[in-house]
C-alpha positions, -999 to 999 in steps of 0.1 A, spaced: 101 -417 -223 113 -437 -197 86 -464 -197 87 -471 -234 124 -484 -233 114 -506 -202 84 -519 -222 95 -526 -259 125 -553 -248 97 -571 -228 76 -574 -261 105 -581 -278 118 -609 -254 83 -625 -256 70 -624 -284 99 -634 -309 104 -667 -292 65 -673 -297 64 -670 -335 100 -687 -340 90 -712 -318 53 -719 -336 69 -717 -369 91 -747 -361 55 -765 -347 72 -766 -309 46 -787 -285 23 -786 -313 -11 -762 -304 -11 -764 -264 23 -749 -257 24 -718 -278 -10 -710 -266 -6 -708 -230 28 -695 -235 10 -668 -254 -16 -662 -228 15 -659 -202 29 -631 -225 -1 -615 -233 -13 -614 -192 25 -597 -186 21 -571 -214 -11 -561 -199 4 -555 -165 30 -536 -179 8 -515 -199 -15 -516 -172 17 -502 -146 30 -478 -179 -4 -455 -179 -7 -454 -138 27 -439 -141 22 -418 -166 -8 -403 -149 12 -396 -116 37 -375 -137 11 -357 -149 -5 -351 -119 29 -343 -101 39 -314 -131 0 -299 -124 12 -302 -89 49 -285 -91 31 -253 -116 9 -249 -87 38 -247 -61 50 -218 -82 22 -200 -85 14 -204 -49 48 -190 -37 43 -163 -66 8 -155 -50 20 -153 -16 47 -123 -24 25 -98 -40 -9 -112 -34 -21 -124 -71 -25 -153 -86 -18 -136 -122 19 -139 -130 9 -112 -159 -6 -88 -134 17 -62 -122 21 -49 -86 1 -17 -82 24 5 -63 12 20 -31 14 60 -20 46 52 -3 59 45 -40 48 70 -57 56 105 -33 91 114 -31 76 145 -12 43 164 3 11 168 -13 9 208 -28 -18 209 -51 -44 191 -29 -75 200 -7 -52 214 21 -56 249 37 -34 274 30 -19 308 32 3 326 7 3 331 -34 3 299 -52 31 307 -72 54 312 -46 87 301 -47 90 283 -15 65 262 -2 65 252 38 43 217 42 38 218 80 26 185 94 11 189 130 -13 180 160 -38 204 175 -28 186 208 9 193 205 20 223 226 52 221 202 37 224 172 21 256 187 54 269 192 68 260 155 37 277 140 48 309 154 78 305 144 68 295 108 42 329 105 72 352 116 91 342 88 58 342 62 58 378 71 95 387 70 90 370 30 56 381 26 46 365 -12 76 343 -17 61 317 8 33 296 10 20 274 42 4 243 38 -9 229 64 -10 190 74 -34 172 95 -10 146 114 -34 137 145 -35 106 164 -54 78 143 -81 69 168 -111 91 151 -130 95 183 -96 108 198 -99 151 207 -72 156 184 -86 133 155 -120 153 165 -103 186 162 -90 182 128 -121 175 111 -132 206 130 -107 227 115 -118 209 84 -155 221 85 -146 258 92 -126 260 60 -162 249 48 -175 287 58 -137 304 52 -128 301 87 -101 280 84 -68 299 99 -90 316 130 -105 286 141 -72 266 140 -52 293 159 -83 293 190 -77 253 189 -43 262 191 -46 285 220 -73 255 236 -56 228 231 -55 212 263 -93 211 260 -105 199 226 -139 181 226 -169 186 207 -179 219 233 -152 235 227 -159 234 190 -195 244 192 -184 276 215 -159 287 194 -181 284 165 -202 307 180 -172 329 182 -168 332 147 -200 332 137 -205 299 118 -235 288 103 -242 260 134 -263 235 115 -237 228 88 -209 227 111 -232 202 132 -235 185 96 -200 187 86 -186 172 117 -204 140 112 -192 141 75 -170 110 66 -154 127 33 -145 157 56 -129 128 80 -114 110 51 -98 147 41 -83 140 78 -72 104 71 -56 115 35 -28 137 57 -22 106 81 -13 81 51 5 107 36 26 112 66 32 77 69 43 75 35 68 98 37 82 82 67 70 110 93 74 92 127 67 125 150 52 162 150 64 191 142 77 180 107 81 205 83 96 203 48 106 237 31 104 225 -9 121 195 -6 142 199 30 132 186 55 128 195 93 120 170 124 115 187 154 116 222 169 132 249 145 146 286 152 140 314 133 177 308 125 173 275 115 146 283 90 157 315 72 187 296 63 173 269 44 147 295 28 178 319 19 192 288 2 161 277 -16 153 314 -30 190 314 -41 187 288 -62 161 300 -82 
């Protein structure tokens, strides 16, 4: 170390005149004993100066491993450099959600699947569903519909508010009416409208009271938002037909082509 080479010629330089000097009786007793004291007061200091140092290198290594750490901590939020990132839904999907809680039409076992993410407040997506139920019954069993809650995130929004409603009449099996009549109202969404067309199809009223209020049917609601924004949706209609995708308004044309493909290559 560093220290120990400045401190062992001191000693060296010090001490080897004292005992040569002593052994040839120099000044007789007086002078080799303050001479000694001298020596012995420097050594101390220097000792005194070689720990102090040695305690600030100490303290600046703690210091520097901390640094690390810190600047470790502050990219993926742990202190624990054995910890490994836990990768979020935008990692892990590479595609839509098939096998979940969504409502549907068509045979499971189709062969192509159409995940159609929309808005009960966009006149467009009206449109595209039409569109989207033409073709379901030009290829009858060989499609299934999916459908995707993609409202706006404010939950006391009408469209946020309509989605749950959807959501609690696919609690009684009334899924597909009640989302074409918000369809067909959607310039009026509100929690009226929801009650009247209730009535319409004949839903039990205190558990669609209940289920509206429900946070895990709300959270069904929030599941579709975070997956949209995990696969990098930035506008409705989206639809993705297996693994194509489509942003935007889409013909007839436009979508028996891709579904011709997809079928071909089975």
């Amino acid at each position: 170390m560093p220290f120990l080479k400045k401190v062992h010629p001191v000693r060296n330089k010090f001490f080897s005149p004292i005992r040569s000097k002593t052994s040839n009786g120099i000044n007789g007793a007086k002078f080799p004993t303050k001479l000694f004291i001298v020596a012995a007061l420097g050594n101390f200091i220097l000792l005194f100066f070689f720990f102090s140092s040695l305690k600030l290198n100490l303290a600046s290594s703690q210091a520097g491993s901390e640094r690390v750490i810190g600047s470790y901590r502050g990219s993926n939020g742990t202190g624990d450099l054995l910890i490994t990132k836990v990768p979020g839904l935008k990692d892990i999907l590479d595609g839509p959600i098939v096998n979940g809680p969504d409502p549907s039409l068509g045979p499971d076992e189709a062969p192509v699947i159409i995940a159609y993410f929309a808005d009960y407040e966009c006149r467009y997506c009206r449109k595209q569903e039409a569109v989207i139920k033409n073709m379901m019954k030009q290829y009858k069993d060989k499609i299934r519909l999916i459908w995707k809650d993609y409202p706006e995130r404010d939950i006391n929004s009408g469209s946020f508010s309509a989605a749950v409603a959807g959501r609690c009449a696919e609690e009684q099996g009334q899924f597909w009416p009640f989302h074409d009549l918000l369809f067909e109202n959607g310039d009026n969404l509100g929690k009226d409208l929801f009650i009247t067309l209730a009535e319409r199809l004949n839903l039990k009223r205190s558990l669609f009271f209940g289920c509206l209020e429900d946070e895990e049917v709300g959270q069904l609601v929030k599941n579709n938002i975070l997956e949209a924004e995990a696969l990098d949706i930035k506008g409705v209609p989206f639809i993705f037909i297996n693994r194509e995708e489509i942003m935007g308004e889409a013909t007839d044309d436009d979508l028996k082509k891709i579904i011709d493909i997809e079928l071909d290559e089975l």
